[in-house]
C-alpha positions in Angstrom: -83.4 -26.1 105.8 -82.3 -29.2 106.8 -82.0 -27.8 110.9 -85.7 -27.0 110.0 -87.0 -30.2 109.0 -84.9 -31.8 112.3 -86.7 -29.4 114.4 -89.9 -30.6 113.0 -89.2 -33.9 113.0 -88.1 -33.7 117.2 -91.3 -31.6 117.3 -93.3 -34.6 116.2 -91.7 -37.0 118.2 -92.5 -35.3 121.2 -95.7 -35.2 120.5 -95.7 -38.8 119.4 -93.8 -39.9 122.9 -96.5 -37.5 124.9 -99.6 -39.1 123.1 -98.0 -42.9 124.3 -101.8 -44.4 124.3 -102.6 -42.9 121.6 -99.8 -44.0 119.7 -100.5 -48.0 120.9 -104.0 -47.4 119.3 -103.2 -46.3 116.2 -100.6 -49.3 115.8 -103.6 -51.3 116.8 -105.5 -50.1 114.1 -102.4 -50.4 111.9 -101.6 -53.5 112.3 -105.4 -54.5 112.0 -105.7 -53.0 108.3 -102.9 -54.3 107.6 -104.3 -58.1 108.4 -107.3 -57.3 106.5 -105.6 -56.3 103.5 -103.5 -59.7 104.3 -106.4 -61.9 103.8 -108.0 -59.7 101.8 -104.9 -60.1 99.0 -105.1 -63.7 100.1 -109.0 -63.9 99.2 -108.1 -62.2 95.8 -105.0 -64.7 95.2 -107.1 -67.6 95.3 -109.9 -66.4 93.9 -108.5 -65.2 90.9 -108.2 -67.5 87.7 -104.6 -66.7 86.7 -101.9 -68.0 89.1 
């Protein structure tokens, strides 16, 4: 079971390393939702009335 999930998890890598352009543009895209929901928290923290 555990050999299994290895395997898959190598798999996946592979995959991952072989797709290397791919990979930068989906951390792109990460790293972008993850600056909206940064300002978006941000909006919400000092917009709301309780602090």
């Amino acid at each position: 079971m555990f050999l299994w999930q290895e395997l898959r998890f190598f798999s996946f890598l592979s995959s991952f390393l072989r797709s290397g352009s791919q990979a930068m543009t989906l951390a792109a895209d990460y790293r972008r939702l993850n600056l909206f929901f940064d300002i978006e928290s941000l909006f919400r923290y000092e917009n709301s009335p309780v602090y």
